[in-house]
C-alpha positions as CSV (number, residue, x, y, z in Angstrom):
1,X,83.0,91.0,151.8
2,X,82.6,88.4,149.2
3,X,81.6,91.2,146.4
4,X,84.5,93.0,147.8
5,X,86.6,90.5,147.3
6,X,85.3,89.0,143.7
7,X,85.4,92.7,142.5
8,X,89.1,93.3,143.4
9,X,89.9,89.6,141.8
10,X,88.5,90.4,138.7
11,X,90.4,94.1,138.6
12,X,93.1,92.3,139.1
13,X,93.0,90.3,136.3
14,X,92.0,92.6,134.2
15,X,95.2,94.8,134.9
16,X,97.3,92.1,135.5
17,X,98.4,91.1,131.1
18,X,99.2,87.4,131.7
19,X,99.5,84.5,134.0
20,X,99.8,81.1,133.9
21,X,97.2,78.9,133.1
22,X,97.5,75.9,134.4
23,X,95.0,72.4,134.1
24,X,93.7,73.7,130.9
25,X,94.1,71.6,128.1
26,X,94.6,73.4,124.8
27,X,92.9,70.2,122.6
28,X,89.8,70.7,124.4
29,X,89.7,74.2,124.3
30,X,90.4,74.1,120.4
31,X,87.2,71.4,120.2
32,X,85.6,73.6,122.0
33,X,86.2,76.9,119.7
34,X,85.3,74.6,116.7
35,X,82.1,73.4,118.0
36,X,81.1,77.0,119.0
37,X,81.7,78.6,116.1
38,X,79.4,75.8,113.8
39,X,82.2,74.3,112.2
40,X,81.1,71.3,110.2
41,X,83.5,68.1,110.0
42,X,81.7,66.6,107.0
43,X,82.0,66.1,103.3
44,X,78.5,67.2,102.7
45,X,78.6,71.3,103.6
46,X,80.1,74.1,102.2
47,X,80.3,77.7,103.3
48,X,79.2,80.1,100.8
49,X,80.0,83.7,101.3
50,X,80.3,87.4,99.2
51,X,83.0,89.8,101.1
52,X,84.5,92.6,100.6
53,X,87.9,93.4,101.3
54,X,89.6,96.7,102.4
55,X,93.0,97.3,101.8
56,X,95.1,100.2,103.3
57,X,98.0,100.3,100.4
58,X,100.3,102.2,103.5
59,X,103.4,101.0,101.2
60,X,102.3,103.0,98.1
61,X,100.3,106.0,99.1
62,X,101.1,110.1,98.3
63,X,101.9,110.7,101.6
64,X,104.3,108.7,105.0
65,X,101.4,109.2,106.9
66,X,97.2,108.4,107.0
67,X,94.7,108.7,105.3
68,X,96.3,106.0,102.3
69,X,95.4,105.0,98.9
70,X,92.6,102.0,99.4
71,X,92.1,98.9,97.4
72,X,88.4,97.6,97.5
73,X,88.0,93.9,96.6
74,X,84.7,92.3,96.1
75,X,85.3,88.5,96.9
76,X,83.1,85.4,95.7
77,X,84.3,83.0,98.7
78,X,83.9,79.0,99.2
79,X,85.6,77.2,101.8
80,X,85.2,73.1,102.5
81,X,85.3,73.1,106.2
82,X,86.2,69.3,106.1
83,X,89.4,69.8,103.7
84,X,90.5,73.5,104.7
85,X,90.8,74.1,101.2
86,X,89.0,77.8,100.3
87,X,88.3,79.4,96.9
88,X,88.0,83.0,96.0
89,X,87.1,84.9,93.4
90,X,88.4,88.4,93.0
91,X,87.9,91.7,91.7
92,X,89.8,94.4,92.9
93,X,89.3,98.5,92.2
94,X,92.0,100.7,93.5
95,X,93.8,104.3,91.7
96,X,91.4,104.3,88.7
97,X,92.3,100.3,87.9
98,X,90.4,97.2,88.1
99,X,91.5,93.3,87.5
100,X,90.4,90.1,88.5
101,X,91.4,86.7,89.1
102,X,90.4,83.4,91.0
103,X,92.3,81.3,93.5
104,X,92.3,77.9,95.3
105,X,94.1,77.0,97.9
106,X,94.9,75.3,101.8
107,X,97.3,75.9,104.3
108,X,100.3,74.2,102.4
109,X,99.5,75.4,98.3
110,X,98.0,77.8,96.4
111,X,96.6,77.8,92.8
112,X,95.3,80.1,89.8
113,X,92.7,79.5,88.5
114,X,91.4,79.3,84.8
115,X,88.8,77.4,83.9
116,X,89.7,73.9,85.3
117,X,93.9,74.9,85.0
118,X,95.3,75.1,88.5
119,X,98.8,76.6,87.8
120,X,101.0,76.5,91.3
121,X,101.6,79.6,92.6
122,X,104.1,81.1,95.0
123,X,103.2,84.7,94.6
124,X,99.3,84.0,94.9
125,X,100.6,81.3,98.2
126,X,102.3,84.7,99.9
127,X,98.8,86.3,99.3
128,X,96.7,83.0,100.9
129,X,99.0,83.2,103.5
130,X,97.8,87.4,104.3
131,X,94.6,86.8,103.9
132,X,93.6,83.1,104.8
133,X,93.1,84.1,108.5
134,X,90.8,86.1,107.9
135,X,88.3,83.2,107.5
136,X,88.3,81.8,111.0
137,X,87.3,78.5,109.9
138,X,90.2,78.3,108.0
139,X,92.2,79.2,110.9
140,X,90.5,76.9,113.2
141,X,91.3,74.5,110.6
142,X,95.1,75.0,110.7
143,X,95.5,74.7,114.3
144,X,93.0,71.4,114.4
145,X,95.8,69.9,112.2
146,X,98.6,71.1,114.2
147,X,100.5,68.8,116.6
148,X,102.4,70.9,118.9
149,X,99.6,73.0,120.3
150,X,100.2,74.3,123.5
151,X,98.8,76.2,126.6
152,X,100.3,79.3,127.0
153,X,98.6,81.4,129.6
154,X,96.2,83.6,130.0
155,X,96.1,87.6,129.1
156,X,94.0,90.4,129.3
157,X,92.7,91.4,125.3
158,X,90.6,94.0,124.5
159,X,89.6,94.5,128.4
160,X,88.5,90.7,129.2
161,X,90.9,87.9,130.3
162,X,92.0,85.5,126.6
163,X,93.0,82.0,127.1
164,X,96.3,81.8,124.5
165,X,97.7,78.8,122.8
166,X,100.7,78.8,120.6
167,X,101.9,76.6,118.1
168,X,104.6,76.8,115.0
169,X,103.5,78.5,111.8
170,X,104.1,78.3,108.3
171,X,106.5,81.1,109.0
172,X,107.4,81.2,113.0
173,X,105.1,81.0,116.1
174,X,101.6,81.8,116.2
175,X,99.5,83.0,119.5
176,X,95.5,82.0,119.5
177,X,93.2,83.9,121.6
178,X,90.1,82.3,123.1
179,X,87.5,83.6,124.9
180,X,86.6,81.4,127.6
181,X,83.3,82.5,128.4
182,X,81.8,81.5,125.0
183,X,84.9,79.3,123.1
184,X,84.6,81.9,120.8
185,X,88.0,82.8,118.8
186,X,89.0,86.4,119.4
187,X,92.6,87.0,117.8
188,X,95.5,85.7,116.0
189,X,98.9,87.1,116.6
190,X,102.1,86.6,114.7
191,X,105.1,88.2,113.5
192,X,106.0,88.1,110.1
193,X,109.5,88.9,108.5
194,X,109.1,92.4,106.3
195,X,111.4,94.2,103.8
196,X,111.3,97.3,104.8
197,X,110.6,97.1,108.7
198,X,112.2,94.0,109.4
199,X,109.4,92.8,111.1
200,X,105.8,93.5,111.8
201,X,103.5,92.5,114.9
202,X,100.8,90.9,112.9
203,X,97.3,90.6,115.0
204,X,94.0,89.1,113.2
205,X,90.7,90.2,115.1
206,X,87.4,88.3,115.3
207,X,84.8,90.7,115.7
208,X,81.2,91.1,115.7
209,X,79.6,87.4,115.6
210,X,76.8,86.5,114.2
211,X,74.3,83.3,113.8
212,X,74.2,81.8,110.1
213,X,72.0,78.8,110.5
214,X,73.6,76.8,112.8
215,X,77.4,78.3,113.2
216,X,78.7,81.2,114.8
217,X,80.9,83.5,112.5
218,X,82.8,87.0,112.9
219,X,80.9,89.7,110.6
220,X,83.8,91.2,110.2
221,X,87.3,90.4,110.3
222,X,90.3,92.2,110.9
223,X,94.4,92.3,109.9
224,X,96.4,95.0,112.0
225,X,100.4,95.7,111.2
226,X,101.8,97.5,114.1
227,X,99.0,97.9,115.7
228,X,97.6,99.9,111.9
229,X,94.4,98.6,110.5
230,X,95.6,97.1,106.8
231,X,92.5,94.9,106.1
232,X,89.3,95.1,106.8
233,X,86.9,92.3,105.2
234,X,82.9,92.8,106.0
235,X,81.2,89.7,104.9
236,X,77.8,90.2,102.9
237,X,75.9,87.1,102.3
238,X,77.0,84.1,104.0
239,X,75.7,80.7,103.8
240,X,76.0,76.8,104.4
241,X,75.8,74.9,101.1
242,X,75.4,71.4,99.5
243,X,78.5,70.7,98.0
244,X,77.1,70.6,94.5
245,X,76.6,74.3,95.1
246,X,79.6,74.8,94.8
247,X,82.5,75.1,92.4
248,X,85.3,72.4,92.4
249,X,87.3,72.5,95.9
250,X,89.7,69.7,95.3
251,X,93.3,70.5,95.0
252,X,96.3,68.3,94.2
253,X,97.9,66.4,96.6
254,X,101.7,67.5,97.8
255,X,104.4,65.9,100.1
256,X,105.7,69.1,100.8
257,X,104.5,73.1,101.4
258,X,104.9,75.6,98.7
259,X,107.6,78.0,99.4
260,X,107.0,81.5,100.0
261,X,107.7,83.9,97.4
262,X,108.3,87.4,97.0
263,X,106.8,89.4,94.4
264,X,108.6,89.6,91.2
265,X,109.1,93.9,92.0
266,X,110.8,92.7,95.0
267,X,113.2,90.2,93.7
268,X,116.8,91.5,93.9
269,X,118.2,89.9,90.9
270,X,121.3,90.6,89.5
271,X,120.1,93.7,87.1
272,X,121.7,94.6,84.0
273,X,123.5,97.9,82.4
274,X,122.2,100.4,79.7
275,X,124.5,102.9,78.7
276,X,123.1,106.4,78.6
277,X,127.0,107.6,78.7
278,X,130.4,106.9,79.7
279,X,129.7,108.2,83.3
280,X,126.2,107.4,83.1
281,X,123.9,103.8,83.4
282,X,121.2,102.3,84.3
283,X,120.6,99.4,86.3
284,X,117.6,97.4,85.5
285,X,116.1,93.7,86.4
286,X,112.5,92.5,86.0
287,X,111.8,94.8,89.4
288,X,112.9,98.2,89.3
289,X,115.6,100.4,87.3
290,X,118.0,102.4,89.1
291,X,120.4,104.5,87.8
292,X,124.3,105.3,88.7
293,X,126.6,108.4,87.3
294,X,130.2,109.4,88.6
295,X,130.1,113.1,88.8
296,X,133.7,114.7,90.2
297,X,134.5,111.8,92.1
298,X,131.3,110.8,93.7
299,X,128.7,108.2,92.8
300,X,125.1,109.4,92.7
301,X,122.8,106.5,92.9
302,X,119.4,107.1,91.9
303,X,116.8,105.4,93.7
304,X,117.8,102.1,96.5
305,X,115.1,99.5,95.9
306,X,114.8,95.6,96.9
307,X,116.9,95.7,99.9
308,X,120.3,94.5,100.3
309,X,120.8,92.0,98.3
310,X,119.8,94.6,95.4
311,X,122.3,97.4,97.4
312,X,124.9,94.3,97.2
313,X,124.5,94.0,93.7
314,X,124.4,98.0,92.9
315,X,127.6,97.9,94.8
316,X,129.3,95.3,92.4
317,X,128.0,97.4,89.2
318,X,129.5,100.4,90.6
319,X,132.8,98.8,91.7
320,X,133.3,97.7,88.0
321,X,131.7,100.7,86.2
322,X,133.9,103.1,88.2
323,X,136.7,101.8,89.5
324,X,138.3,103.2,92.7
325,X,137.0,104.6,95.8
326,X,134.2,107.5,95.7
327,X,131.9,108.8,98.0
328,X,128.1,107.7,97.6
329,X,125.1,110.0,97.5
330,X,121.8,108.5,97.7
331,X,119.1,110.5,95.9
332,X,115.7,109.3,97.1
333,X,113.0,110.3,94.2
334,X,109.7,108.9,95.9
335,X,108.7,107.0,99.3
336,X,107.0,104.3,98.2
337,X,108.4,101.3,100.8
338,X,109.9,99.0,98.2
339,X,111.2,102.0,96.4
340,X,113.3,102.5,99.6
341,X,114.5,99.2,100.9
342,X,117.8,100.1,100.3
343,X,118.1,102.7,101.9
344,X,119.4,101.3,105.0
345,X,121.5,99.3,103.7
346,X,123.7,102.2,102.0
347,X,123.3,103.9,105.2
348,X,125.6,101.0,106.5
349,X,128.0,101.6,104.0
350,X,128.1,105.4,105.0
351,X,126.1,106.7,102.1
352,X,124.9,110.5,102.1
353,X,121.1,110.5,101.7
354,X,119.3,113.3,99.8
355,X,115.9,113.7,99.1
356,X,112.6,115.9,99.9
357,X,112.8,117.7,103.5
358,X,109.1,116.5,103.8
359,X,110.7,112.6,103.9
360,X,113.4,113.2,106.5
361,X,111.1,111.8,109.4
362,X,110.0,109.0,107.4
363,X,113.7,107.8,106.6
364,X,114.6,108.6,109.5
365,X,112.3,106.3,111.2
366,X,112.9,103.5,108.3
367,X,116.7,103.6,109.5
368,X,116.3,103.6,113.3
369,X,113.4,100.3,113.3
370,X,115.5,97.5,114.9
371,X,115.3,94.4,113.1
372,X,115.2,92.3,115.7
373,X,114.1,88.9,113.5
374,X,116.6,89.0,111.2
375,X,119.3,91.4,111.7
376,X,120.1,93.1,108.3
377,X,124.0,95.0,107.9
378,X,122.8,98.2,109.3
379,X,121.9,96.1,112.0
380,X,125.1,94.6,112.2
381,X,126.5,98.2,111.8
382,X,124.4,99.6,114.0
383,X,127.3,101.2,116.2
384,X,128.2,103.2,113.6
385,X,126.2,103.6,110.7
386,X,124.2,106.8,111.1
387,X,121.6,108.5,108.7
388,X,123.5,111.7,107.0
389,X,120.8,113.4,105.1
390,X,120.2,116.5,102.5
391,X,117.1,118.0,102.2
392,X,115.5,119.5,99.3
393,X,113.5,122.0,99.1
394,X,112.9,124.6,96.0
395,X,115.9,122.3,94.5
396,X,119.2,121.4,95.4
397,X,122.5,121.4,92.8
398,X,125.1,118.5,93.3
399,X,128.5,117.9,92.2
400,X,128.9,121.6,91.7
401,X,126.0,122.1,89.0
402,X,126.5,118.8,87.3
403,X,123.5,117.4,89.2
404,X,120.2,119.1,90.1
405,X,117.1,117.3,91.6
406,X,114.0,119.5,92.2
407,X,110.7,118.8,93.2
408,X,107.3,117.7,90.6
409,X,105.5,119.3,92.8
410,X,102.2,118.1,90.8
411,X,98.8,117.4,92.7
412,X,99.5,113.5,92.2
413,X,103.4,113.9,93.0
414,X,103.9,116.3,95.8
415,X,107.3,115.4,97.9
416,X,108.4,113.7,94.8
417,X,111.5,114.2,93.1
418,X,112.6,113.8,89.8
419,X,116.9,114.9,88.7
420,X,118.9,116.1,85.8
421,X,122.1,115.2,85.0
422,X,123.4,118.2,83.2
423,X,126.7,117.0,81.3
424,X,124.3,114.2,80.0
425,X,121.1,115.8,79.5
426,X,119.9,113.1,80.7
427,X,116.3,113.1,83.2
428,X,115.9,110.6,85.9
429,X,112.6,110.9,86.2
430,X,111.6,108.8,89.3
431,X,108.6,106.1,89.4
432,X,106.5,109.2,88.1
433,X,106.9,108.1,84.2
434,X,105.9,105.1,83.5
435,X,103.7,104.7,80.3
436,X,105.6,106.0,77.2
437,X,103.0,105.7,74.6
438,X,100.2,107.4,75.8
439,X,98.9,111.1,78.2
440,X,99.5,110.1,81.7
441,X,98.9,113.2,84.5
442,X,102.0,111.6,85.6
443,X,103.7,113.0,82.7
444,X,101.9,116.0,82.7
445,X,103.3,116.9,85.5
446,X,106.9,115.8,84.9
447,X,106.7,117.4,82.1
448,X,105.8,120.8,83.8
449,X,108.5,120.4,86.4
450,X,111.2,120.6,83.8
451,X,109.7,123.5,81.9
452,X,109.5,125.6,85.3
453,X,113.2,124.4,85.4
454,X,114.2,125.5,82.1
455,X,116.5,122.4,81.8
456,X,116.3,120.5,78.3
457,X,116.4,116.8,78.8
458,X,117.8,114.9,75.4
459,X,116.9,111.6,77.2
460,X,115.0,110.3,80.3
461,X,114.3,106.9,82.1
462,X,112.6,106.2,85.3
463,X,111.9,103.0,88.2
464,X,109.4,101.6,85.3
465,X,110.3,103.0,81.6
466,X,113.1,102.2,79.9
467,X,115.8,104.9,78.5
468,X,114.0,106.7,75.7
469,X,114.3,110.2,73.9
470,X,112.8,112.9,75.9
471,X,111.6,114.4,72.4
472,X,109.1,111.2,72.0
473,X,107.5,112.5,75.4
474,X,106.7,116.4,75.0
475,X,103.8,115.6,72.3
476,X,102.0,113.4,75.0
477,X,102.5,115.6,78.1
478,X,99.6,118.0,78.3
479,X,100.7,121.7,77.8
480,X,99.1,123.7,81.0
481,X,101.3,124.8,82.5
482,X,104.0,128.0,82.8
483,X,107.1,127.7,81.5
């Protein structure tokens, strides 16, 4: 009867997601987690470790959906367990491109590194801040020097009941999973505010522990978006240290937290105009160029990067560069997320949406995610905004000839589009050129796209490359193809 009765207790729990946990004390259990895993609390010991890190680059890839383009980063780690402070040196492979650099950092700065400069960084911060859980010390160590730690229950994760505390964040709440059979911590779970999605459900898993003299560490840790793997690190040679062994750990002292930045690409400045005609211009900042042309009385806007503040500043250009009211088509040249942060924004303003047929799921998904963290004007406008979309297919004419946009339909830029504005000979040529001084397949490819066309660009410009004569091009492109 007792079996019985322990067997249906324990199903229940296991079923059951969570309940209260009350009497447990969340200090004790966070002692406890530290003194399981081995973590030192004295000057004298570093941790010494080789990783690599794999990165699913979702955002970027040739396709909406799996497999995506990876980046492989082979990491030279340190981390002072008594200061939280962790070092790392980097060198990442990904698309036929490798570069390095080296970073310092804790919970409230981040630094480059070169040679014994430590420049302040908020971009490299942003980065710490994605990647620092994954070293559960350095997570242990965050939440030992929290002060509003709390119990918050107890649920069932990956099939065993978790003991959860929660404290504030550098960026909102954060949920820590314990495992109170061996103190052990299993998961981190967060949200974190996104461009494109609004929000993501942010988990780090603990998996796979291992003895390394006398601590206890993951041999692999894990960062999942929405439930998607996005990093996987596999740690290689791990090891506690003198602290001569190590390179310097010390960092400068601050009375406040560094800020986190976005990426320079992402930055919705206020972007300037270049003139490729009266009814033609680009708009350009240190991010991304777009370009805007008024063809019979509607605006064509190529391109809706950097979200709405970049859509809010479009919307000024175009007020003053073509006064009046016009309808707004959107074309959509390429999927890569922050090529199309705008687009729900001009969705809201009851923008027309054209791009490849292959990217009407996609978009359509983009514009029905509820941002429920921060609601953006779609949001807002969510009652009536809806997504109006043309596909293309083989091609598709606008403005009654004056536009057409037709596929690349090269190996590297399938469901990519590139446009040609007829009266203007001019070629909007996507994020697919981008170096104008040297054979790209990019290029290539572009370049073979028009000729199948038969159009005769006099001047192009793209996401990355500024306005230049299409002439200056044709030598580099390479000539395989059928006109």
């Amino acid at each position: 009867m007792t079996s019985i009765m322990l067997m249906t207790a324990i199903a229940a729990m296991l079923t059951e997601p969570c309940r209260s946990a009350p009497g447990v004390d969340a200090a004790a259990l966070l002692k406890r987690a530290a003194e399981r895993t081995g973590l030192p609390r004295t000057d004298a010991t570093v941790l010494i470790t080789t990783a690599f890190d794999l990165k699913s680059h979702q955002f970027e890839s040739d396709r909406m959906y799996p497999p995506a383009l990876t980046e492989v980063a082979a990491l030279d780690h340190w981390f002072d367990p008594a200061a939280g402070v962790e070092r790392v040196r980097q060198r990442t492979t990904i698309g036929g491109y490798e570069y390095g650099f080296e970073s310092i950092g804790d919970a409230r700065a981040s630094y480059l590194v070169a040679d014994t400069t430590l420049t302040p960084s908020e971009e490299t911060h942003n980065g710490m801040y994605e990647t620092r859980p994954l070293n559960v010390w350095a997570m242990l160590e965050d939440w030992l020097a929290a002060t509003d730690v709390r119990v918050e229950g107890q649920c069932v994760y990956r099939d065993y009941p978790r003991i959860v505390l929660t404290r504030r964040g550098a960026r909102g709440p954060e949920r820590l999973y314990l495992d109170p059979k061996s103190g052990y911590p299993t998961k981190l779970d967060r949200v974190e505010p996104h461009y494109l999605w609004g929000q993501r459900h942010v988990e780090y898993v603990y998996s796979t522990w291992q003895r390394v003299g006398t601590a206890h560490l993951p041999g692999g840790t894990f960062r999942l978006d929405d439930g998607l793997t996005t990093i996987a690190r596999t740690f290689g040679k791990t090891r506690l240290a003198p602290r001569d062994s190590a390179p310097s750990l010390k960092v400068p002292a601050r009375n406040a937290a560094m800020a986190f930045t976005l990426p320079v690409f992402l930055r919705p400045t206020r972007p300037d105009t270049v003139r490729v005609s009266s009814s033609t211009f680009l708009l350009r900042n240190r991010g991304y160029t777009e370009a805007v042309t008024l063809q019979r009385d509607t605006v064509f806007v190529f391109d809706a990067t950097q979200g709405d503040e970049r859509v809010k500043e479009d919307s000024t250009w175009i007020a003053t560069l073509f006064p009046g009211r016009h309808p707004i088509v959107v074309v959509v040249t390429d999927l890569a997320w922050p090529h199309v942060a705008g687009v729900r924004a001009w969705v809201a303003r009851g923008a027309t949406i054209a791009s490849h047929r292959a990217a009407q799921s996609f978009l359509s998904e983009v514009v029905n995610r509820r941002w429920t963290l921060s609601p953006d004007l779609l949001e807002q406008r969510r009652a009536t905004a809806r997504l109006r979309f043309r596909a293309v297919d083989d091609s598709l004419t606008l403005a009654g000839g004056a536009i057409t946009v037709l596929p690349i339909d090269g190996a590297a830029s399938e469901v990519a589009l590139i446009a040609f504005v007829r009266p203007d000979r001019f070629l909007w040529a996507s994020d697919f050129i981008q170096n104008v001084t040297a054979p790209t397949q990019y290029l290539d490819e572009v370049s073979a796209a028009v000729a199948r066309a038969g159009v005769k660009p006099v001047m192009v410009a793209a996401e990355h490359a500024p306005l230049v004569a299409w002439e200056r091009l044709v030598p580099l492109a390479e000539k395989t193809f059928t006109p």
